[in-house]
Biopython code that builds the backbone (N, CA, C, O; Angstrom):
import numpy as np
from Bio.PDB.StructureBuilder import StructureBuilder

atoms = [
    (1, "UNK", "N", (67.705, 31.972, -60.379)),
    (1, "UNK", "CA", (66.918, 32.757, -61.307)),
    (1, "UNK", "C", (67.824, 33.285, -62.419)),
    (1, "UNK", "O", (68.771, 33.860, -61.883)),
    (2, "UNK", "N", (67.884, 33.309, -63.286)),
    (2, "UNK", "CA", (68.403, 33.794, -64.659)),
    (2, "UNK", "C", (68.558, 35.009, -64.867)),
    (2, "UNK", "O", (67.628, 35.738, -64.526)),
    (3, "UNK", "N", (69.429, 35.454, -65.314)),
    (3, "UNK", "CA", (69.419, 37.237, -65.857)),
    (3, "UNK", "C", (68.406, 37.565, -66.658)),
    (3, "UNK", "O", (68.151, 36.681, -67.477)),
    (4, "UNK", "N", (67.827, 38.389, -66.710)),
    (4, "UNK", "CA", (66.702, 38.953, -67.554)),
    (4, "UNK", "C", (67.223, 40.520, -67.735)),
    (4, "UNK", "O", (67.453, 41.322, -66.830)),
    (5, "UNK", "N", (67.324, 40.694, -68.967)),
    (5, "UNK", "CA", (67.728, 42.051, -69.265)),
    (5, "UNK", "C", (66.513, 43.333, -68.826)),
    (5, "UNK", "O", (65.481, 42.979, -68.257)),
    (6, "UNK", "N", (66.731, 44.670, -69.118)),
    (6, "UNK", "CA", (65.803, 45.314, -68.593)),
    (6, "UNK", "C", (65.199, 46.194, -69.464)),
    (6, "UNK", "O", (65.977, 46.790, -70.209)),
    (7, "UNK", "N", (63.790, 46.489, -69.599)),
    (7, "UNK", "CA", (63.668, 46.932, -70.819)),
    (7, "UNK", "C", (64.797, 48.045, -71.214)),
    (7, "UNK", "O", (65.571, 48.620, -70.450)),
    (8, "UNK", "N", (64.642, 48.207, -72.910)),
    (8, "UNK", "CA", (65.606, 49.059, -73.526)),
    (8, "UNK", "C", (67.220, 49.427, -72.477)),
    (8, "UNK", "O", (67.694, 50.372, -71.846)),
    (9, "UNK", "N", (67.503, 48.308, -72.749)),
    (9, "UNK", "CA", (68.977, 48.248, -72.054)),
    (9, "UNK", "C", (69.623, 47.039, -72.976)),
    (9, "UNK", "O", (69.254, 46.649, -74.084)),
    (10, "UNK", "N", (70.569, 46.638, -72.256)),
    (10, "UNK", "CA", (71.922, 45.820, -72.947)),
    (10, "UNK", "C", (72.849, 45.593, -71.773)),
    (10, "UNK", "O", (72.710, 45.910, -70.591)),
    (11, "UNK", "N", (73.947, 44.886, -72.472)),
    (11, "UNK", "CA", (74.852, 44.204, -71.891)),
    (11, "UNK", "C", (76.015, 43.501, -72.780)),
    (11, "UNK", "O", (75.700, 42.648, -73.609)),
    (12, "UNK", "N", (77.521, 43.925, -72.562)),
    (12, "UNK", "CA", (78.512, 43.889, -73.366)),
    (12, "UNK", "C", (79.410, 43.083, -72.347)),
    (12, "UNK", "O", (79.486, 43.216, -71.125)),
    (13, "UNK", "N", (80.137, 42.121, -73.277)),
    (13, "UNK", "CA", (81.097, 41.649, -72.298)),
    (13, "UNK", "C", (82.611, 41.266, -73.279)),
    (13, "UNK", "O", (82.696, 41.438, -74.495)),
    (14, "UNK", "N", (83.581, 40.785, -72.489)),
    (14, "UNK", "CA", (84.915, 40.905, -73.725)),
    (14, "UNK", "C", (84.751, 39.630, -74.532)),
    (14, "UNK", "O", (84.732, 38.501, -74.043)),
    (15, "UNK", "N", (84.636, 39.928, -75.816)),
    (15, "UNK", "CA", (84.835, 38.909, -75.863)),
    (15, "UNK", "C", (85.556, 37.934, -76.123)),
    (15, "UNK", "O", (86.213, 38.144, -77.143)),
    (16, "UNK", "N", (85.781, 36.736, -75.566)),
    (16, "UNK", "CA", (86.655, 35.677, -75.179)),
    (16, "UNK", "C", (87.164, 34.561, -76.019)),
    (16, "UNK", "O", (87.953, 33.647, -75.779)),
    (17, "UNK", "N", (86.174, 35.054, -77.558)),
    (17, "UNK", "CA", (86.695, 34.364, -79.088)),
    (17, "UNK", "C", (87.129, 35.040, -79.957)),
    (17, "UNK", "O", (87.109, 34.694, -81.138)),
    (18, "UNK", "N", (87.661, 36.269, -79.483)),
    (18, "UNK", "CA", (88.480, 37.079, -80.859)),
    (18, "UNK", "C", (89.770, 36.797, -81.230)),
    (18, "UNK", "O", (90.734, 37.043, -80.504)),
    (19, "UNK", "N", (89.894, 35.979, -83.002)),
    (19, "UNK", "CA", (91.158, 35.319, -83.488)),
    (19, "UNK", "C", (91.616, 36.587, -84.402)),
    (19, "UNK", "O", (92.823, 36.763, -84.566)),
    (20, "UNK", "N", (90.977, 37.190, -84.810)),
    (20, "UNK", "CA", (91.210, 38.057, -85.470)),
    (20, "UNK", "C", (91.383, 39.997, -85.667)),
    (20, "UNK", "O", (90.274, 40.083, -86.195)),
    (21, "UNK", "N", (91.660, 40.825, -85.657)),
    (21, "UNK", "CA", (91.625, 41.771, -85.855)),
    (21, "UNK", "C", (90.072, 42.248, -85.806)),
    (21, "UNK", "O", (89.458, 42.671, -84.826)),
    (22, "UNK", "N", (89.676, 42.088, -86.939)),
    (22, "UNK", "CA", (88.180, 42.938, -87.247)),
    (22, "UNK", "C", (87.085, 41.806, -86.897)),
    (22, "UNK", "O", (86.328, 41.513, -87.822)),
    (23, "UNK", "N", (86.903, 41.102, -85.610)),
    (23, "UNK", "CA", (86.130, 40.377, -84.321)),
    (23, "UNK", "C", (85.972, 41.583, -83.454)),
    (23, "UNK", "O", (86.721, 42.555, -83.358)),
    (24, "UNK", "N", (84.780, 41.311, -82.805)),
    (24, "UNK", "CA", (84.697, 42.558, -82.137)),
    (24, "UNK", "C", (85.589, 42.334, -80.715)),
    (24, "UNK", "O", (85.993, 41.221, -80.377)),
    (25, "UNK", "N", (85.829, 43.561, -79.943)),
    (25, "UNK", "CA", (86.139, 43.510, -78.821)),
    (25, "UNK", "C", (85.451, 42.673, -77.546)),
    (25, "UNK", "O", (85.884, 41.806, -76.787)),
    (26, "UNK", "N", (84.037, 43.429, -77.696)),
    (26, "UNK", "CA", (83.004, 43.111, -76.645)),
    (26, "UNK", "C", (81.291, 42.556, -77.881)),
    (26, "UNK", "O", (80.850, 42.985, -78.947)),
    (27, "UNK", "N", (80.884, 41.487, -76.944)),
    (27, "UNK", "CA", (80.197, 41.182, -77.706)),
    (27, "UNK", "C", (78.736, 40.951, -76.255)),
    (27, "UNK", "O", (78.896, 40.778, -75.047)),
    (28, "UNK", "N", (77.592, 41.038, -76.965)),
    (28, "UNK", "CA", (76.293, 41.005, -76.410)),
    (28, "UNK", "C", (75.214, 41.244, -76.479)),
    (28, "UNK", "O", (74.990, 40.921, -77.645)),
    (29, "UNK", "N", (74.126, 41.659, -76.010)),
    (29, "UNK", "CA", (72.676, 41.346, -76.394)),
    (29, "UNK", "C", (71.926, 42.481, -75.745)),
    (29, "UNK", "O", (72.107, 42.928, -74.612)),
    (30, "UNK", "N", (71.124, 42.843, -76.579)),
    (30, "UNK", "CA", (69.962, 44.352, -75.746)),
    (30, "UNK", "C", (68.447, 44.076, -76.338)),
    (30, "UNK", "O", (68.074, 43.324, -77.239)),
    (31, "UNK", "N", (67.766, 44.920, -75.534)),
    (31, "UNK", "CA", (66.940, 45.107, -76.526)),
    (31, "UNK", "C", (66.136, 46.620, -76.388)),
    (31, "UNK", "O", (66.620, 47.454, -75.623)),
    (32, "UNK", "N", (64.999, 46.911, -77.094)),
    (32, "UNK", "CA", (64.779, 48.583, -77.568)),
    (32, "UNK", "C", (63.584, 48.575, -78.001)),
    (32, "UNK", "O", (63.263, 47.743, -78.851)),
    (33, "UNK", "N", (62.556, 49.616, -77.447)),
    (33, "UNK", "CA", (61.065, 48.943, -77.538)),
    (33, "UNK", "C", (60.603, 47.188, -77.544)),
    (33, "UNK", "O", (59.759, 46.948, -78.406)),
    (34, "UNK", "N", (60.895, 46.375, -76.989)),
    (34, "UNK", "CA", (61.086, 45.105, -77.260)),
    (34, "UNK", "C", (61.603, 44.199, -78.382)),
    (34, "UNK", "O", (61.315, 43.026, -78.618)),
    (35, "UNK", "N", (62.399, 44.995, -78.987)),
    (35, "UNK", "CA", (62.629, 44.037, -80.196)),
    (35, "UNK", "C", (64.423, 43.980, -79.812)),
    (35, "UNK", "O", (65.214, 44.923, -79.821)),
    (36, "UNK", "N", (64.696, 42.450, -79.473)),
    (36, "UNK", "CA", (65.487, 42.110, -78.840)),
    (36, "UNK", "C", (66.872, 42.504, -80.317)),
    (36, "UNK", "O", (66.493, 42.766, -81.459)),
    (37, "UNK", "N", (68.394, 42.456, -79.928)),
    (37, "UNK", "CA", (69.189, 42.504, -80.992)),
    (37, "UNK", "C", (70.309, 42.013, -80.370)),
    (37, "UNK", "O", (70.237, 41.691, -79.184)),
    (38, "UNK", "N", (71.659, 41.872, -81.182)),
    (38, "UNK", "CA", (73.035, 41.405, -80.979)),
    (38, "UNK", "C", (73.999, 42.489, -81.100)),
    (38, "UNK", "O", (74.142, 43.066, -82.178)),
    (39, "UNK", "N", (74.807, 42.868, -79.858)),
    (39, "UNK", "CA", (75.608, 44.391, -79.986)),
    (39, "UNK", "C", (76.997, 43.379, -79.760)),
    (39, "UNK", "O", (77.265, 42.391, -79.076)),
    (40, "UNK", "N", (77.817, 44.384, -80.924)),
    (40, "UNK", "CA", (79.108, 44.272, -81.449)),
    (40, "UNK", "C", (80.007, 45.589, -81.115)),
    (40, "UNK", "O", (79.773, 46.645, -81.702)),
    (41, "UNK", "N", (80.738, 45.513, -80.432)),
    (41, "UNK", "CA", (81.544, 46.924, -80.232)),
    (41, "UNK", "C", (83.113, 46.270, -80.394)),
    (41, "UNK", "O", (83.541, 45.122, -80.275)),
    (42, "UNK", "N", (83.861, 47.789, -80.782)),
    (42, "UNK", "CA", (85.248, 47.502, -81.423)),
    (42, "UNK", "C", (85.884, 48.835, -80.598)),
    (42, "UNK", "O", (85.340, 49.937, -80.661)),
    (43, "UNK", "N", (86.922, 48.620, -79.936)),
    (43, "UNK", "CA", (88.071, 49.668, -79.571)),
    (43, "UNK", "C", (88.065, 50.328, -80.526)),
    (43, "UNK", "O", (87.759, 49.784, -81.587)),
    (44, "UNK", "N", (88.366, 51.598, -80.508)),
    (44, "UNK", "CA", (88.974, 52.598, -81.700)),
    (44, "UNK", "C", (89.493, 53.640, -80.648)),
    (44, "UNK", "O", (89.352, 53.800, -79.436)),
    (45, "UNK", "N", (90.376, 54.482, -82.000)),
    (45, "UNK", "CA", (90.899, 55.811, -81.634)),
    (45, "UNK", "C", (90.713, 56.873, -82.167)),
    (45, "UNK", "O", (91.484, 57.122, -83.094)),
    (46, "UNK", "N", (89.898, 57.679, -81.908)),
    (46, "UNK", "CA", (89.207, 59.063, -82.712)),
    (46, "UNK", "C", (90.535, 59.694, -83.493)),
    (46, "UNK", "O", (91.703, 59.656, -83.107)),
    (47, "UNK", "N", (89.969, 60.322, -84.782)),
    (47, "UNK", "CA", (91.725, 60.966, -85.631)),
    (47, "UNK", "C", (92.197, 61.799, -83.843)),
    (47, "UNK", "O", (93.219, 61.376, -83.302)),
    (48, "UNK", "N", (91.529, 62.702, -83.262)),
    (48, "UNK", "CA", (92.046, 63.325, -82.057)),
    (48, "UNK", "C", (92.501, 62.634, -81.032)),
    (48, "UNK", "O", (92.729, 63.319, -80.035)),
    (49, "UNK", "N", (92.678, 61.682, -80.958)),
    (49, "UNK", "CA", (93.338, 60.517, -80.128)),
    (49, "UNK", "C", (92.475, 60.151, -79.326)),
    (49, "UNK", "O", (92.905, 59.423, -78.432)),
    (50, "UNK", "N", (91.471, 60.368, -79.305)),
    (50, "UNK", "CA", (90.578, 60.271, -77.935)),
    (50, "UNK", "C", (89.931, 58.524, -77.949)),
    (50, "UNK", "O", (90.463, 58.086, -78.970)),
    (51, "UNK", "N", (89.373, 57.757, -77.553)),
    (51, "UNK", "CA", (89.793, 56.864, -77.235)),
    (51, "UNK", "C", (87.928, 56.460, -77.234)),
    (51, "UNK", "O", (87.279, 57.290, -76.599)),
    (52, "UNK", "N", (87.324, 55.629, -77.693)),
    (52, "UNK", "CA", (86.187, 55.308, -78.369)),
    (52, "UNK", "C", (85.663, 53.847, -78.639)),
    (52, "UNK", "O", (86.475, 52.922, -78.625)),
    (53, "UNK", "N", (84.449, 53.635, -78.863)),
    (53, "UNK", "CA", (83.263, 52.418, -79.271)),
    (53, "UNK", "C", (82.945, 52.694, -80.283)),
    (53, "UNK", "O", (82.607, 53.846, -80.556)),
    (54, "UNK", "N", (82.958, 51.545, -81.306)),
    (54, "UNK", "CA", (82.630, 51.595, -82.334)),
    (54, "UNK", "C", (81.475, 50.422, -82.332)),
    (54, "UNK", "O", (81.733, 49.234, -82.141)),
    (55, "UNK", "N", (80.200, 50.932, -82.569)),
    (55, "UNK", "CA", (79.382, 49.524, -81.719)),
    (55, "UNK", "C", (77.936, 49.540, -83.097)),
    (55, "UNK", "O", (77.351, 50.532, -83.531)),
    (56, "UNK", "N", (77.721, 48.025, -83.492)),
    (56, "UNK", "CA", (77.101, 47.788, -84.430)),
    (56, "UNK", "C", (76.244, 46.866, -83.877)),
    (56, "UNK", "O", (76.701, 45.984, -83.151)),
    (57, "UNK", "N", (74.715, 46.963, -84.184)),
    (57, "UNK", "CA", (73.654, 45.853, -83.665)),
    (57, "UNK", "C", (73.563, 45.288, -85.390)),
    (57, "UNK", "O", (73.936, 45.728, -86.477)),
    (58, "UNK", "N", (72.838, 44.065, -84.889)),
    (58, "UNK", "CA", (71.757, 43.028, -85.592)),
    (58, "UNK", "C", (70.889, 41.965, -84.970)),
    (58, "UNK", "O", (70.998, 41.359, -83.903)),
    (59, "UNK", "N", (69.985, 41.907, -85.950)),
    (59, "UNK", "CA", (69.311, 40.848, -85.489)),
    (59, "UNK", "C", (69.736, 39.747, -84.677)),
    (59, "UNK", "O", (70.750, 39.342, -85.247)),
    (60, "UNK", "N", (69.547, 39.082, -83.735)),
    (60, "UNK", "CA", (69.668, 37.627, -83.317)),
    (60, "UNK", "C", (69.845, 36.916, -84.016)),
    (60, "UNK", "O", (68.925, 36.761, -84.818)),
    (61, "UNK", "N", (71.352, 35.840, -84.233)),
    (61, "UNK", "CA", (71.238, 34.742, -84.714)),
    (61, "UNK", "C", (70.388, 33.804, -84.239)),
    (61, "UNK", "O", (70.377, 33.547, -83.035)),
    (62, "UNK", "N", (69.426, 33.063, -85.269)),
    (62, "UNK", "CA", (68.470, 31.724, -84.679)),
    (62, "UNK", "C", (68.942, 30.652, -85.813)),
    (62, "UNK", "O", (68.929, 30.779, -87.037)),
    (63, "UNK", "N", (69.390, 29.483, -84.953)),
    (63, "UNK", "CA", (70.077, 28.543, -85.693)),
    (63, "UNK", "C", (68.578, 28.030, -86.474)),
    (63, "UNK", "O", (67.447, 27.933, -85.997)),
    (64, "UNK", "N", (69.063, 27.769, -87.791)),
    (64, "UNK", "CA", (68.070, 26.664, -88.669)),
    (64, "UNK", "C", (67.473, 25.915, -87.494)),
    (64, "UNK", "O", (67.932, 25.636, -86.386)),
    (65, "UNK", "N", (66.085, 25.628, -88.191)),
    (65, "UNK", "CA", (65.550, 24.321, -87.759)),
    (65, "UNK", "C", (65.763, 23.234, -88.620)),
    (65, "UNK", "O", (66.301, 23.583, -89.671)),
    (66, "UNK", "N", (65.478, 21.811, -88.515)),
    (66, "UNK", "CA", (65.317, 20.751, -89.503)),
    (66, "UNK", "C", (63.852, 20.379, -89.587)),
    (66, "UNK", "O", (63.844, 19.931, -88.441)),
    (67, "UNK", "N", (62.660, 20.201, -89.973)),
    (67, "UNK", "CA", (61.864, 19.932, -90.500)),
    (67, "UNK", "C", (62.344, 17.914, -90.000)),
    (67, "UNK", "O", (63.346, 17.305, -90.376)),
    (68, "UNK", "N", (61.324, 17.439, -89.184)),
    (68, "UNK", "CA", (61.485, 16.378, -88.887)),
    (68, "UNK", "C", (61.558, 15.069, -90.187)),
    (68, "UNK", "O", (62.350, 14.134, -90.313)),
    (69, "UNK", "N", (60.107, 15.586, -91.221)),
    (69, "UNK", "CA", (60.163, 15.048, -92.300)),
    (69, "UNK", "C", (61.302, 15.115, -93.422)),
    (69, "UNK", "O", (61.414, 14.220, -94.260)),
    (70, "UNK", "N", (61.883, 15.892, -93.395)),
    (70, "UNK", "CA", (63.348, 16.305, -94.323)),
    (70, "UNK", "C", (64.616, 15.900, -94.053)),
    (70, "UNK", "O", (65.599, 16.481, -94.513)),
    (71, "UNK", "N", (64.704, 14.446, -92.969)),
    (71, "UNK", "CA", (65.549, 13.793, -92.654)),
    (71, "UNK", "C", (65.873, 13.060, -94.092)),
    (71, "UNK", "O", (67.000, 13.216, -94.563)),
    (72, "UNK", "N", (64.983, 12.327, -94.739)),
    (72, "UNK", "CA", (65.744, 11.507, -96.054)),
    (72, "UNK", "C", (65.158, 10.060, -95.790)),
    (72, "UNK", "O", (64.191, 9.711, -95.113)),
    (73, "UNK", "N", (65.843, 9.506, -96.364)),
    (73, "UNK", "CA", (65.778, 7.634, -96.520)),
    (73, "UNK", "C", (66.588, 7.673, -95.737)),
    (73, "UNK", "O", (66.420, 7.088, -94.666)),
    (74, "UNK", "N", (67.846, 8.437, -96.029)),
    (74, "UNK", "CA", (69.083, 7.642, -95.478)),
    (74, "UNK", "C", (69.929, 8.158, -94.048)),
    (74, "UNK", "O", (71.126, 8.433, -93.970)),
    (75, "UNK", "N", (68.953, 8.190, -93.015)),
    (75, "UNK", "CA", (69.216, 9.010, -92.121)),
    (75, "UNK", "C", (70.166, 9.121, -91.042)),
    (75, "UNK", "O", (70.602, 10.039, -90.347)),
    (76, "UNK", "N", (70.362, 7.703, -91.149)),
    (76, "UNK", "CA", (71.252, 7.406, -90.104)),
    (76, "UNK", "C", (72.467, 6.810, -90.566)),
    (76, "UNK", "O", (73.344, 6.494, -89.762)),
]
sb = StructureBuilder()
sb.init_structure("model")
sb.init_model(0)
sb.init_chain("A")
sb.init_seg("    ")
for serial, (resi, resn, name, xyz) in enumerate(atoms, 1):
    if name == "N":
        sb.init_residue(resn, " ", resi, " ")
    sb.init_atom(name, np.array(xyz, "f"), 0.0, 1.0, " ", f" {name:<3s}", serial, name[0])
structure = sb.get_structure()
């Protein structure tokens, strides 16, 4: 059976493609009254040293579709 999130909840995990600096730490998926989103959180350090999430949602990426007819002449 598959994970199914629970309403208005989430789920963060490390994530395991950061090449860069400003990539998030932990990356994952929630959702909030049902409208599902993509959570981004970043290590930080408060000016008081204290030790912190810096965490940004968006929408779901949904890859393009192609339109079957919008292949071309030259398709292959």
């Amino acid at each position: 059976m598959a994970y199914e999130e629970k309403p208005d909840s989430g789920v963060l995990f490390p994530n395991s493609r950061k090449q860069k600096d400003t990539h998030p730490d932990y990356t994952g998926r929630g959702n909030y009254g049902g409208v599902e989103f993509e959570i981004s959180a970043w290590k930080r350090v408060s000016p008081s040293g204290q030790p912190r999430l810096s965490i940004a949602f968006k929408k779901p990426y949904v890859k393009p579709s192609r339109p079957a007819d919008d292949i071309g002449d030259n398709w292959w």
